[in-house]
PQR file with spaces between the fields and no chain letter, atoms N, CA, C, O and H, PARSE charges and radii, in Angstrom:
ATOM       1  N    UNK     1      12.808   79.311   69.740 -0.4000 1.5000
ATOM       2  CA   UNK     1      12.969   80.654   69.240 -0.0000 2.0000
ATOM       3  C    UNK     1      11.986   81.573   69.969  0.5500 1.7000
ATOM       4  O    UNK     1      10.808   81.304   70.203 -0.5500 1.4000
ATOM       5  N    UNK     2      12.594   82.624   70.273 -0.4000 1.5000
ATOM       6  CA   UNK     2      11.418   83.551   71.128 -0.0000 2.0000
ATOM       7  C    UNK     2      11.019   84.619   69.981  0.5500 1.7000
ATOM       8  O    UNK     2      11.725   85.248   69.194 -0.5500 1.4000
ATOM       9  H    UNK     2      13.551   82.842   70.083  0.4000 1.0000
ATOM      10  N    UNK     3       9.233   84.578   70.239 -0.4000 1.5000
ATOM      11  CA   UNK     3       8.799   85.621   69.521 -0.0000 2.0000
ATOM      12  C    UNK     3       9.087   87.216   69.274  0.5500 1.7000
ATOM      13  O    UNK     3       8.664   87.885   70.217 -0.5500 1.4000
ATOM      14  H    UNK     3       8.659   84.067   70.879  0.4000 1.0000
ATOM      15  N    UNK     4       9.496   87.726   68.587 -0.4000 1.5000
ATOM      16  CA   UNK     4       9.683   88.831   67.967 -0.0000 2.0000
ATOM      17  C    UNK     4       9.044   89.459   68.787  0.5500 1.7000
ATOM      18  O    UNK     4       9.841   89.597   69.715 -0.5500 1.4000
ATOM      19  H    UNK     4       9.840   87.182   67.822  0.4000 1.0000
ATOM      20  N    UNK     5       7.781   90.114   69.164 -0.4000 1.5000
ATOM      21  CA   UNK     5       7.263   90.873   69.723 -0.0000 2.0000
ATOM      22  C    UNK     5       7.590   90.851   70.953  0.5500 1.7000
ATOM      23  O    UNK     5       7.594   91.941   71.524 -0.5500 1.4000
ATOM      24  H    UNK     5       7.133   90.003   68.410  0.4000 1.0000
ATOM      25  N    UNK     6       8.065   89.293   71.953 -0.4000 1.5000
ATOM      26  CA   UNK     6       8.300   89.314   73.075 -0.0000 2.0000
ATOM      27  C    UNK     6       9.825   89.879   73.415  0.5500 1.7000
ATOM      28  O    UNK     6      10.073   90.270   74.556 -0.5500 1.4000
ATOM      29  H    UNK     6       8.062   88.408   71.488  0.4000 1.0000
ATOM      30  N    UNK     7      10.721   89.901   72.491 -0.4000 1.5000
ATOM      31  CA   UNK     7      12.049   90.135   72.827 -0.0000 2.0000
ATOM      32  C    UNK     7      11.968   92.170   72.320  0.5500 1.7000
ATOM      33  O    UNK     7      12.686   93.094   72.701 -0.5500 1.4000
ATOM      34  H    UNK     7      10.519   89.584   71.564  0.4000 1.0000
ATOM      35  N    UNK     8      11.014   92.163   71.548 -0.4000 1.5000
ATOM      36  CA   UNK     8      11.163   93.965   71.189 -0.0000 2.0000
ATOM      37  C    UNK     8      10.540   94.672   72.594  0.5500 1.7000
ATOM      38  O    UNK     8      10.599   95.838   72.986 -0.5500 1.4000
ATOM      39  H    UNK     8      10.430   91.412   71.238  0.4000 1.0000
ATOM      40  N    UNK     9       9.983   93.596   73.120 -0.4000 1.5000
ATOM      41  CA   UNK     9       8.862   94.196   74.501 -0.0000 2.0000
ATOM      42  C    UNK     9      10.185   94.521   75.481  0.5500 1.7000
ATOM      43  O    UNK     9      10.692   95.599   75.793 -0.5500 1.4000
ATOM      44  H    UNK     9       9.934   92.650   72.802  0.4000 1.0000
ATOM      45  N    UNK    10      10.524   93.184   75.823 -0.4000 1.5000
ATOM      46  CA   UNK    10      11.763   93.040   76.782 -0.0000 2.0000
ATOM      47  C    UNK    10      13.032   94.453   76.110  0.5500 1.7000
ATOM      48  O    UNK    10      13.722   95.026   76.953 -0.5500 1.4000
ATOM      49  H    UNK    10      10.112   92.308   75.569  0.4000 1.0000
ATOM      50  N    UNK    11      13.129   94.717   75.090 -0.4000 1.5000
ATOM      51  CA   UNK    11      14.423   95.421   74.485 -0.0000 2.0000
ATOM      52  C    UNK    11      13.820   96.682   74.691  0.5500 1.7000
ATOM      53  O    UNK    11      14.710   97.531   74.727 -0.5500 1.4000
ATOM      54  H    UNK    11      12.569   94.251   74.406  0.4000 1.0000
ATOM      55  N    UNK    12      12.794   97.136   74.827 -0.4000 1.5000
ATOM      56  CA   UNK    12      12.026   98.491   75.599 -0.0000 2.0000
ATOM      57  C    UNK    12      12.158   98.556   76.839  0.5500 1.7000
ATOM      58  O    UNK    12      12.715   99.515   77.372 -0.5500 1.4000
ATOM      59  H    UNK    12      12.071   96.446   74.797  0.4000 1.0000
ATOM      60  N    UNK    13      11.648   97.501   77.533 -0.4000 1.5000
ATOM      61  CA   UNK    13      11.476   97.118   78.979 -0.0000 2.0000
ATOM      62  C    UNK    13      13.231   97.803   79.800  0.5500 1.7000
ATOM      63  O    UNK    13      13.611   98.303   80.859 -0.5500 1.4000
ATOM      64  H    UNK    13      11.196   96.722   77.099  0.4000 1.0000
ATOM      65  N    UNK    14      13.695   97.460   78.708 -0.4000 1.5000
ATOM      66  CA   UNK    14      15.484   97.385   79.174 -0.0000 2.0000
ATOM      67  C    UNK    14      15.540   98.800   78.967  0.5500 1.7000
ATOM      68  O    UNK    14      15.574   99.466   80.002 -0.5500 1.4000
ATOM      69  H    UNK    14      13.386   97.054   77.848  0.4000 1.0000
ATOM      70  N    UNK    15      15.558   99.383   77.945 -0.4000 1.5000
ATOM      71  CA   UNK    15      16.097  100.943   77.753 -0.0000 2.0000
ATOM      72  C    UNK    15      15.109  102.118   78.563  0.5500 1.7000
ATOM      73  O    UNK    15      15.362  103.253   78.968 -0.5500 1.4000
ATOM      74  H    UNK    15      15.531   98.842   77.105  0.4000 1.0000
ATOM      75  N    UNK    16      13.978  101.350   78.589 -0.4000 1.5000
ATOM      76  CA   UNK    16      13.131  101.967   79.765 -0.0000 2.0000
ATOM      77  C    UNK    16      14.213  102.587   81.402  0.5500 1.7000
ATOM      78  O    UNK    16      14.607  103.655   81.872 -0.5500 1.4000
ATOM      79  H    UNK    16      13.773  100.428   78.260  0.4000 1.0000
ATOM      80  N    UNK    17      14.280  101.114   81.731 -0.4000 1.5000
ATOM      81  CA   UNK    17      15.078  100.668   83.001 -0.0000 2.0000
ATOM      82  C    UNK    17      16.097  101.760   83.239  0.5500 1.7000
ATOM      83  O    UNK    17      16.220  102.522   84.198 -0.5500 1.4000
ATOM      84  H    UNK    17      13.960  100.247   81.350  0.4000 1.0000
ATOM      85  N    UNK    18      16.935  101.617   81.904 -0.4000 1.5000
ATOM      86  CA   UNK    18      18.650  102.612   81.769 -0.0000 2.0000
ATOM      87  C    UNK    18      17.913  104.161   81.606  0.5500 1.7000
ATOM      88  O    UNK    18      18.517  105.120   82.086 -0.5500 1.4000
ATOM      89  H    UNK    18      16.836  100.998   81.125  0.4000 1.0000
ATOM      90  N    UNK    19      16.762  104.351   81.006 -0.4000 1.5000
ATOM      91  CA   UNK    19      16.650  105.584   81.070 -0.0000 2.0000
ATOM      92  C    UNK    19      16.483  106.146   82.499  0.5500 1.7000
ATOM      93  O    UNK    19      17.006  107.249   82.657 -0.5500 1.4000
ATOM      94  H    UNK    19      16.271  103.572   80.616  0.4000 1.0000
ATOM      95  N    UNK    20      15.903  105.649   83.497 -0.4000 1.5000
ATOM      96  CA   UNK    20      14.912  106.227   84.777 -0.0000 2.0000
ATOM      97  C    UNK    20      16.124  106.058   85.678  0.5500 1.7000
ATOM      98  O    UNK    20      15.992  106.563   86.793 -0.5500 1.4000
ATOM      99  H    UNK    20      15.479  104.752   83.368  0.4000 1.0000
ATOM     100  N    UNK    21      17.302  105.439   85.417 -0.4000 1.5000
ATOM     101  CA   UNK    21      17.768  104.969   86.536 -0.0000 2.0000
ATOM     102  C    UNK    21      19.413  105.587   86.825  0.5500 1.7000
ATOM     103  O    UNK    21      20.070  105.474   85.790 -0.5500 1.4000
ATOM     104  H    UNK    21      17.409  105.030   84.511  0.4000 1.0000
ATOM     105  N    UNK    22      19.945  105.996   87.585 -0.4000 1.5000
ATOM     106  CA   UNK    22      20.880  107.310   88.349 -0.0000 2.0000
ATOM     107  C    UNK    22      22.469  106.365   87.669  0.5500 1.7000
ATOM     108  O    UNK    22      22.758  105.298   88.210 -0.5500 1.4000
ATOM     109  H    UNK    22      19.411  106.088   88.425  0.4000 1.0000
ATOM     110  N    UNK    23      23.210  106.814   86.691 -0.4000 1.5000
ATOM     111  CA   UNK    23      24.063  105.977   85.852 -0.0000 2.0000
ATOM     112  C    UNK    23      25.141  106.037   87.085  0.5500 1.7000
ATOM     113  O    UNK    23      25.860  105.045   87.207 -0.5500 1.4000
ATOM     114  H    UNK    23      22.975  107.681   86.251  0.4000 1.0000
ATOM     115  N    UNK    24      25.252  106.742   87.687 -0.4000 1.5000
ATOM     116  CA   UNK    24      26.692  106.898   87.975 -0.0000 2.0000
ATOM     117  C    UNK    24      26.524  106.443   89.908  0.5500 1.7000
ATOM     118  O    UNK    24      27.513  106.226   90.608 -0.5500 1.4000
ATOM     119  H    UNK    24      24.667  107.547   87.588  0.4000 1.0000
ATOM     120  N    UNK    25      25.222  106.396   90.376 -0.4000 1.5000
ATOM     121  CA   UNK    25      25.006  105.269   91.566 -0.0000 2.0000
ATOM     122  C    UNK    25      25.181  103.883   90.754  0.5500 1.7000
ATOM     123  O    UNK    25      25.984  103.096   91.255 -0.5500 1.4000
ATOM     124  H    UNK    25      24.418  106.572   89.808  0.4000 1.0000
ATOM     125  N    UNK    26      24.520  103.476   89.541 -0.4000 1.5000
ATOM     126  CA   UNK    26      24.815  102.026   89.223 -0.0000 2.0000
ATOM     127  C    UNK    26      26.096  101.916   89.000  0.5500 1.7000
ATOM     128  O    UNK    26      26.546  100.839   89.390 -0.5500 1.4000
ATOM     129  H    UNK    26      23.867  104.115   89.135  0.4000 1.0000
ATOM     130  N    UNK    27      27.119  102.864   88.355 -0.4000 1.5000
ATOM     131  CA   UNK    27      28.522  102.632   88.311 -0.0000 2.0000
ATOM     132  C    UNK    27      29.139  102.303   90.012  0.5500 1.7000
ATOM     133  O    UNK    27      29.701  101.241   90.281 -0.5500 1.4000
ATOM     134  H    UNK    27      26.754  103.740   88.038  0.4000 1.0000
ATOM     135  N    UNK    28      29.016  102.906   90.573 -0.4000 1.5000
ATOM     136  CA   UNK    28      29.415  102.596   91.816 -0.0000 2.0000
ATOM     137  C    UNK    28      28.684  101.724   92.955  0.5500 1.7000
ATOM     138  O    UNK    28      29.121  101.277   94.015 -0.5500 1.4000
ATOM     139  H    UNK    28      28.560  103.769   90.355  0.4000 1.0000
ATOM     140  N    UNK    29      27.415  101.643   92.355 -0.4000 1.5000
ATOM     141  CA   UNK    29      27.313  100.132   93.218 -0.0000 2.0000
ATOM     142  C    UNK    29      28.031   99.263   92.826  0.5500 1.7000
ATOM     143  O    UNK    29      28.540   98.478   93.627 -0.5500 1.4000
ATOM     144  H    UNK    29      27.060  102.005   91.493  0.4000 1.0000
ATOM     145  N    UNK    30      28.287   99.171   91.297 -0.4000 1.5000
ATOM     146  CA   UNK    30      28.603   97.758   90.646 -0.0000 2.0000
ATOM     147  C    UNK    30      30.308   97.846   90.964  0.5500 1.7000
ATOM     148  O    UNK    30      31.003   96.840   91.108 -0.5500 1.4000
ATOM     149  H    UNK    30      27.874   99.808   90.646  0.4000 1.0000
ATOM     150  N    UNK    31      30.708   98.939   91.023 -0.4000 1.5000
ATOM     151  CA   UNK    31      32.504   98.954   91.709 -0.0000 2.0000
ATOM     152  C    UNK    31      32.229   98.178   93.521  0.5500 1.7000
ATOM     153  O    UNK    31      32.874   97.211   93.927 -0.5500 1.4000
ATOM     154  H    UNK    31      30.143   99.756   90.906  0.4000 1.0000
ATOM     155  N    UNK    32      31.404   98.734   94.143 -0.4000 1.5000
ATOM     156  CA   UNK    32      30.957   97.672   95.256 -0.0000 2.0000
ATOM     157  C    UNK    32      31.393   96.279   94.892  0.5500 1.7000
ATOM     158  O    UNK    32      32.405   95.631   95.161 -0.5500 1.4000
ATOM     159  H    UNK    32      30.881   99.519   93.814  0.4000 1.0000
ATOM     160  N    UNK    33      30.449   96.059   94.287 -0.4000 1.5000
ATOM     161  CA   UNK    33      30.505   93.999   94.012 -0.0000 2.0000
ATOM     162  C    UNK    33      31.537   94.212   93.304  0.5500 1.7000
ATOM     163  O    UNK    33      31.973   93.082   93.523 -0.5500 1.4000
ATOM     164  H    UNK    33      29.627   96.585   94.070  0.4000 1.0000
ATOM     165  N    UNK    34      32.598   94.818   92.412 -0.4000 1.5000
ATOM     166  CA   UNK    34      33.916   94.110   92.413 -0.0000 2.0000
ATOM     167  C    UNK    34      34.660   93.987   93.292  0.5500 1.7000
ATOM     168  O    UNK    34      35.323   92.958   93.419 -0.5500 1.4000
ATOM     169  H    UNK    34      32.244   95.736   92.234  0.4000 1.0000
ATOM     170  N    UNK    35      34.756   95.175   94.263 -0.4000 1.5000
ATOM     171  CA   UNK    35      35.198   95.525   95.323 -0.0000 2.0000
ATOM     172  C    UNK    35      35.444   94.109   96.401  0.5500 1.7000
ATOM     173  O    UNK    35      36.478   93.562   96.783 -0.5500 1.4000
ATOM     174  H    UNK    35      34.217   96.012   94.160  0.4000 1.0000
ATOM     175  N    UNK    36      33.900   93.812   96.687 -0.4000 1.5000
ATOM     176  CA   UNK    36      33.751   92.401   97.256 -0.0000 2.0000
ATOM     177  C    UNK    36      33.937   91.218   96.651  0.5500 1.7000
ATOM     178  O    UNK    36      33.757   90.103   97.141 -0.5500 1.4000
ATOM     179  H    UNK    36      33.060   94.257   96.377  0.4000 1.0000
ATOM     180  N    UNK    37      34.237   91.444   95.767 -0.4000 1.5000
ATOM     181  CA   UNK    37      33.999   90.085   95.197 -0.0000 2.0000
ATOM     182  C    UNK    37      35.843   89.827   95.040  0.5500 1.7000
ATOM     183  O    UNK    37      36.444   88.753   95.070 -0.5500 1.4000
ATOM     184  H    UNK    37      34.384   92.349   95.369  0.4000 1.0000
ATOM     185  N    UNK    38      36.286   90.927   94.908 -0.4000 1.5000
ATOM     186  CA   UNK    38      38.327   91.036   95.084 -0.0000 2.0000
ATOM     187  C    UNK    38      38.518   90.655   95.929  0.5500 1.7000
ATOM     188  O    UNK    38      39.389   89.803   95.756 -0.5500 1.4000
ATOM     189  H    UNK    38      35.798   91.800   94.884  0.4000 1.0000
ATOM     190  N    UNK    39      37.949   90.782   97.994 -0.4000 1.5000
ATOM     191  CA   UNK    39      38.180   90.491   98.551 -0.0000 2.0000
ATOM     192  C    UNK    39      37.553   89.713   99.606  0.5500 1.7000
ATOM     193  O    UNK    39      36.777   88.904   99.096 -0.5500 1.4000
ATOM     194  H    UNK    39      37.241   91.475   98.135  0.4000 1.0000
ATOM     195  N    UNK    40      37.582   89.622  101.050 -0.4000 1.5000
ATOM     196  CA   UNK    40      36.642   88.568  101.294 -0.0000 2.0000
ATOM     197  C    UNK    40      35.286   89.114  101.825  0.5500 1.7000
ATOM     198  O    UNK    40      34.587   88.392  102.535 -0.5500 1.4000
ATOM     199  H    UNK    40      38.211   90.279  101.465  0.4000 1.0000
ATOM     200  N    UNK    41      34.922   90.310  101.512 -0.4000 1.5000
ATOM     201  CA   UNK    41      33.286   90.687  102.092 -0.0000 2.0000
ATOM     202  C    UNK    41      32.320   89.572  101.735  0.5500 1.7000
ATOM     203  O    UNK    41      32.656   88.716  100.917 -0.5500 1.4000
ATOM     204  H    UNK    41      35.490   90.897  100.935  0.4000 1.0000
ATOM     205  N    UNK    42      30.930   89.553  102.423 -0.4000 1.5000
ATOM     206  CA   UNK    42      30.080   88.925  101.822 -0.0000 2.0000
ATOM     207  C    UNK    42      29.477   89.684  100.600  0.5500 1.7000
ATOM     208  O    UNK    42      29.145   90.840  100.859 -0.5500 1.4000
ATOM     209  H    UNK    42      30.657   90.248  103.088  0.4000 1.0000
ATOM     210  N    UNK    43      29.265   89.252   99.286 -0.4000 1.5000
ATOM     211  CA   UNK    43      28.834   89.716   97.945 -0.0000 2.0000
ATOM     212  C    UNK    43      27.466   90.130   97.937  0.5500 1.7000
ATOM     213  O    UNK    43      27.061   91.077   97.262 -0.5500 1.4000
ATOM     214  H    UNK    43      29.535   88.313   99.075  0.4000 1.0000
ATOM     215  N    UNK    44      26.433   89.115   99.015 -0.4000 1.5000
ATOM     216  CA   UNK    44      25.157   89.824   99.377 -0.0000 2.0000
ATOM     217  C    UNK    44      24.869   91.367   99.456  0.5500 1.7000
ATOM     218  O    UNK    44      24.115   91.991   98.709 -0.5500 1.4000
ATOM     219  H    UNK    44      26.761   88.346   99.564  0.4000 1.0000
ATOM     220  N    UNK    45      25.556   91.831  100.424 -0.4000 1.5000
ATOM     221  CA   UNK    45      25.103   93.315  100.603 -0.0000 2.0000
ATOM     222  C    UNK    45      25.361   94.431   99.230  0.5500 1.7000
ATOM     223  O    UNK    45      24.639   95.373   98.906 -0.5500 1.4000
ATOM     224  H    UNK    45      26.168   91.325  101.031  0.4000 1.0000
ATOM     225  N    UNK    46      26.438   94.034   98.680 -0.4000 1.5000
ATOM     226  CA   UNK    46      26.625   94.919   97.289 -0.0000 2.0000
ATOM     227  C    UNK    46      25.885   94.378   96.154  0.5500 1.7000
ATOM     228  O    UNK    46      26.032   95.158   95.213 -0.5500 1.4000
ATOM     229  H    UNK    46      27.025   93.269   98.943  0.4000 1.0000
ATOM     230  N    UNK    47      24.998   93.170   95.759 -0.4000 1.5000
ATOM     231  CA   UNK    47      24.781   92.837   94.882 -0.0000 2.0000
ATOM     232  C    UNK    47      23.284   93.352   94.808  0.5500 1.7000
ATOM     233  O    UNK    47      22.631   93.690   93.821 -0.5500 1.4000
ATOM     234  H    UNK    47      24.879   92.537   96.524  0.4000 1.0000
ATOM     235  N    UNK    48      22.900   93.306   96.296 -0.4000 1.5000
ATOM     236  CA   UNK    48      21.288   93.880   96.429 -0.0000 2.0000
ATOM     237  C    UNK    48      21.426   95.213   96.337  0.5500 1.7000
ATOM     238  O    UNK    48      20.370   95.765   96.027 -0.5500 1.4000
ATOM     239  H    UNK    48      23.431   93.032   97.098  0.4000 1.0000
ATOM     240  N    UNK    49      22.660   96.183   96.546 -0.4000 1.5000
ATOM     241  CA   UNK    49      22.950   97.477   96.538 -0.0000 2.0000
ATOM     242  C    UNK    49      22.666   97.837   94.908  0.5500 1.7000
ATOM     243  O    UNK    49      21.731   98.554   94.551 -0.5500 1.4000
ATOM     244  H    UNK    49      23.518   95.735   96.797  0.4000 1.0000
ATOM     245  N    UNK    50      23.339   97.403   94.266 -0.4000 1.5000
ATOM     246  CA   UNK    50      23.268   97.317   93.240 -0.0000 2.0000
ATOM     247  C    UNK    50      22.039   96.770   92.079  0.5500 1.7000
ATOM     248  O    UNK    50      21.887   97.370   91.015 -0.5500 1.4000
ATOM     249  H    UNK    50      24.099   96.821   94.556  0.4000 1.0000
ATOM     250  N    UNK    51      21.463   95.929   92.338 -0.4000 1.5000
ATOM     251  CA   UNK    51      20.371   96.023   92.082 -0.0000 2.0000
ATOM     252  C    UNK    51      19.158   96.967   91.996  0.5500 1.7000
ATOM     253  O    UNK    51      18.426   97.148   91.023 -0.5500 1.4000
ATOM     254  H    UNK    51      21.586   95.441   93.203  0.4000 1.0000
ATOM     255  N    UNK    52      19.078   97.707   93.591 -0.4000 1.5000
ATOM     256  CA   UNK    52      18.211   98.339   94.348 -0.0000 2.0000
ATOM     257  C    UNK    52      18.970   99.709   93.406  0.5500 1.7000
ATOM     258  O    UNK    52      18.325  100.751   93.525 -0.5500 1.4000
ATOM     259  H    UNK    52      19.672   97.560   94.381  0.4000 1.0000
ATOM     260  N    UNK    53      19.713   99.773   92.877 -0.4000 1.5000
ATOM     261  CA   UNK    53      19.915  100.975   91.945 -0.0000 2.0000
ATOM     262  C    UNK    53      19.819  101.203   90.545  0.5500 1.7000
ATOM     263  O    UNK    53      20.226  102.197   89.945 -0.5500 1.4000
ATOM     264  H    UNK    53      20.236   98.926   92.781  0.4000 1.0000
ATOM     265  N    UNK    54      19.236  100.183   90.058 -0.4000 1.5000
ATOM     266  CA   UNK    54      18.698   99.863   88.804 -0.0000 2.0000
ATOM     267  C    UNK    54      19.841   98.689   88.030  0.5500 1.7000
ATOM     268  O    UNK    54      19.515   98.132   86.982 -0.5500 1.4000
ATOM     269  H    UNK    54      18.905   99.375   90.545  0.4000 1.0000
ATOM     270  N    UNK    55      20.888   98.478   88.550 -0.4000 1.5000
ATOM     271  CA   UNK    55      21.657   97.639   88.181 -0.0000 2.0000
ATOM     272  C    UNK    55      20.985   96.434   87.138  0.5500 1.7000
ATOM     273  O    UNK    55      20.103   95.967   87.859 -0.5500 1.4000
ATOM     274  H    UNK    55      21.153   98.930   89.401  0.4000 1.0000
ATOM     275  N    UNK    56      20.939   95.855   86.136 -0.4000 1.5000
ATOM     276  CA   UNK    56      20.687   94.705   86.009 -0.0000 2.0000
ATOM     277  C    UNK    56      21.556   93.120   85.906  0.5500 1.7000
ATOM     278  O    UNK    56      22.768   93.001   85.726 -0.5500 1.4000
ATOM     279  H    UNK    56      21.655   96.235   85.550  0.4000 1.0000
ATOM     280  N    UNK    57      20.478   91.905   86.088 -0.4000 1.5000
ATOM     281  CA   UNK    57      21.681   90.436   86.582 -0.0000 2.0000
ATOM     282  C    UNK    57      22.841   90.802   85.661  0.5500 1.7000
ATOM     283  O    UNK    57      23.988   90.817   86.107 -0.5500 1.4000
ATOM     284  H    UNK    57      19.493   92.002   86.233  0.4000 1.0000
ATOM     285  N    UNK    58      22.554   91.120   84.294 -0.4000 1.5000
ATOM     286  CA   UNK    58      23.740   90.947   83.902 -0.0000 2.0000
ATOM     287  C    UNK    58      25.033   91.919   84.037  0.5500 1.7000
ATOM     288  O    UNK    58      26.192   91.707   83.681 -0.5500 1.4000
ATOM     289  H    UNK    58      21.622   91.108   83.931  0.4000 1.0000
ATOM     290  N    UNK    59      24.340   93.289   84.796 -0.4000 1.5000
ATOM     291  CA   UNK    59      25.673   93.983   84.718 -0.0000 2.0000
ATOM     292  C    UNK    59      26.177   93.750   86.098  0.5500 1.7000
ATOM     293  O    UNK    59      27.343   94.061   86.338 -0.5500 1.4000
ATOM     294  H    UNK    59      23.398   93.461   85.085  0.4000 1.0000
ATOM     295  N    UNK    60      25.427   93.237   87.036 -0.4000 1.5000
ATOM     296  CA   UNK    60      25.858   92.259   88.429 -0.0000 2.0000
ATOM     297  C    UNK    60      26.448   90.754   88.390  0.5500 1.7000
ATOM     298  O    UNK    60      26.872   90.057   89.313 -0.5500 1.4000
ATOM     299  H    UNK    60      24.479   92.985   86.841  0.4000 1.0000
ATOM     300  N    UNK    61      26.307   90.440   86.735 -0.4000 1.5000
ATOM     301  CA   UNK    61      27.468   89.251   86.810 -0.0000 2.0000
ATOM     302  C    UNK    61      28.727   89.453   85.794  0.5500 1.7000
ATOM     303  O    UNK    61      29.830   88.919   85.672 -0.5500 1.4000
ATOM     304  H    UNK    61      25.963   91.006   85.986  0.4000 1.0000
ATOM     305  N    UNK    62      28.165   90.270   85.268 -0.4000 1.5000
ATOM     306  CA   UNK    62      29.593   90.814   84.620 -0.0000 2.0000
ATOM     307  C    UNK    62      31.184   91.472   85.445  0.5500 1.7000
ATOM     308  O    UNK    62      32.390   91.449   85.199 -0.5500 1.4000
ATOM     309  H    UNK    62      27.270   90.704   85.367  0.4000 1.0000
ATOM     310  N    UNK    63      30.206   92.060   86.596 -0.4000 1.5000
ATOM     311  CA   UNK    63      31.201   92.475   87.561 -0.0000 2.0000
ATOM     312  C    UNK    63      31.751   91.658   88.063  0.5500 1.7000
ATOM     313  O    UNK    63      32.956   91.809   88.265 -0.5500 1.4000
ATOM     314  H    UNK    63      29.226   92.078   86.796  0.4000 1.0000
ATOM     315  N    UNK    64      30.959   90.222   88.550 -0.4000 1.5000
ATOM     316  CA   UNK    64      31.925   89.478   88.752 -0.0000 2.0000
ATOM     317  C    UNK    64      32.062   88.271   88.136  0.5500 1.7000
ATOM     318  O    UNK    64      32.135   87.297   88.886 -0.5500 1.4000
ATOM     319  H    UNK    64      29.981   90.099   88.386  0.4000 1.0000
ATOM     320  N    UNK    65      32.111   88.107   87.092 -0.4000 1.5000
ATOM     321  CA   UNK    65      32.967   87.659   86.091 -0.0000 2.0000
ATOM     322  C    UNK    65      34.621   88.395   85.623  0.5500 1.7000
ATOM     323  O    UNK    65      35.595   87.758   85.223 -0.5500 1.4000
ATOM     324  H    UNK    65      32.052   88.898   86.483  0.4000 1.0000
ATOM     325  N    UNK    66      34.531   89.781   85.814 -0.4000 1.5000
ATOM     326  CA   UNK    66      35.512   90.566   85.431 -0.0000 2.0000
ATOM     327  C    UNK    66      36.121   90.204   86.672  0.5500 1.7000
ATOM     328  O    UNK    66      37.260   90.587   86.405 -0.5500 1.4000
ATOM     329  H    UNK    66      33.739   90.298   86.139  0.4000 1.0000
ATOM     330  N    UNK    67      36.194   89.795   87.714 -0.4000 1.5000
ATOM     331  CA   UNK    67      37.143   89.321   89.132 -0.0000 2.0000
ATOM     332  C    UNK    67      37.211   87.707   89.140  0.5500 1.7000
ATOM     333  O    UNK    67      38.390   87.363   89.054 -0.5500 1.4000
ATOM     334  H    UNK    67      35.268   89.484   87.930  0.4000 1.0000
ATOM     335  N    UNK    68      36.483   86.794   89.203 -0.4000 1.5000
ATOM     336  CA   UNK    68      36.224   85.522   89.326 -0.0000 2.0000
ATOM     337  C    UNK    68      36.702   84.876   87.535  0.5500 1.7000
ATOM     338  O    UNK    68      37.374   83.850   87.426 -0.5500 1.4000
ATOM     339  H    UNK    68      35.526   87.073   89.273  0.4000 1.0000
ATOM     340  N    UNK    69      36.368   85.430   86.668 -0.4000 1.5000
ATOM     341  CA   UNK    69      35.750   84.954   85.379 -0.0000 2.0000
ATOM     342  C    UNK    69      34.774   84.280   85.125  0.5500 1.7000
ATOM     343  O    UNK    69      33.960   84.151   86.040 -0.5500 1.4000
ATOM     344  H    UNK    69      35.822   86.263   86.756  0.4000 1.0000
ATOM     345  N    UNK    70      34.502   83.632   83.858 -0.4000 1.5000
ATOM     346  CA   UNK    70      33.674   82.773   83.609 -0.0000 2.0000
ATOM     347  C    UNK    70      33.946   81.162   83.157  0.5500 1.7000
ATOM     348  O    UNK    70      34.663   81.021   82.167 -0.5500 1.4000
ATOM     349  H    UNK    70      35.163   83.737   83.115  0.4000 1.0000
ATOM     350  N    UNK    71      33.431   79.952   83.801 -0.4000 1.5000
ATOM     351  CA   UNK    71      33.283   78.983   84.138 -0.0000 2.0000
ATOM     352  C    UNK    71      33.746   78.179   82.119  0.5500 1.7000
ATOM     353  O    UNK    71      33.379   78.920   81.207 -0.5500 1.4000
ATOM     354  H    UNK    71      32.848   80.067   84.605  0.4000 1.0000
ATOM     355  N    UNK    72      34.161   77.391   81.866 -0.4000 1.5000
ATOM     356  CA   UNK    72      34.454   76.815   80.533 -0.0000 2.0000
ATOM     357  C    UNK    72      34.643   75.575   80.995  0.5500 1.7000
ATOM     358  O    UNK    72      35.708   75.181   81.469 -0.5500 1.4000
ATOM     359  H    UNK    72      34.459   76.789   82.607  0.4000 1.0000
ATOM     360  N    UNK    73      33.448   74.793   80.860 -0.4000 1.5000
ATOM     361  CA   UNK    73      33.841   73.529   80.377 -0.0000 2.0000
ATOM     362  C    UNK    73      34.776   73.004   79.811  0.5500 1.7000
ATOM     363  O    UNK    73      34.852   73.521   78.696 -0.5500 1.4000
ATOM     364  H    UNK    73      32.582   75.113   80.476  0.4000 1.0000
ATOM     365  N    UNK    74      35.576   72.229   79.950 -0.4000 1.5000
ATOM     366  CA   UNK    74      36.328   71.378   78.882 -0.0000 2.0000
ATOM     367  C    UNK    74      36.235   70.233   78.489  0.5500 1.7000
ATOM     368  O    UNK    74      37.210   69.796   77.879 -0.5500 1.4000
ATOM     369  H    UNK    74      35.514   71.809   80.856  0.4000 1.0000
ATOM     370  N    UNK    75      35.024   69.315   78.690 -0.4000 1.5000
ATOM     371  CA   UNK    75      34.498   68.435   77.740 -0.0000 2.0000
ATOM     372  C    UNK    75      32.986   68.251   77.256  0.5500 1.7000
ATOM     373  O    UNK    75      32.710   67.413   76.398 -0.5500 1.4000
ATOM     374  H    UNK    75      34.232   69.670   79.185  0.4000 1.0000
């Protein structure tokens, strides 16, 4: 279980991030990495694009999850 104080730190840390950071460059980096990730570019150059714009992992794997999906075990 993670401590309370450490996850309210991190849940600041985050809205911090979304506040400072240009919404509508992260919308369109992250159309980048679907972009690439639809077809055959390398995913490198848009994923660091995206990043480098405040993007975070998860809204850089959500993008491609929304093209690829996500992985399900079946046993």
């Amino acid at each position: 279980m993670v401590d309370r104080s450490v996850e309210e730190a991190q849940t600041q840390r985050l809205a911090d991030l979304r506040s400072r950071r240009d919404p509508a460059a992260v919308a369109a980096a992250l159309d980048g990495v679907s972009a690439a990730a639809a077809g055959t570019a390398n995913l490198l150059y848009p994923m660091k694009q995206a990043l480098l714009a405040g993007a975070t992992l998860g809204e850089v794997s959500g993008s491609l999850a929304d093209v690829f999906g996500r992985y399900r075990p079946t046993a």
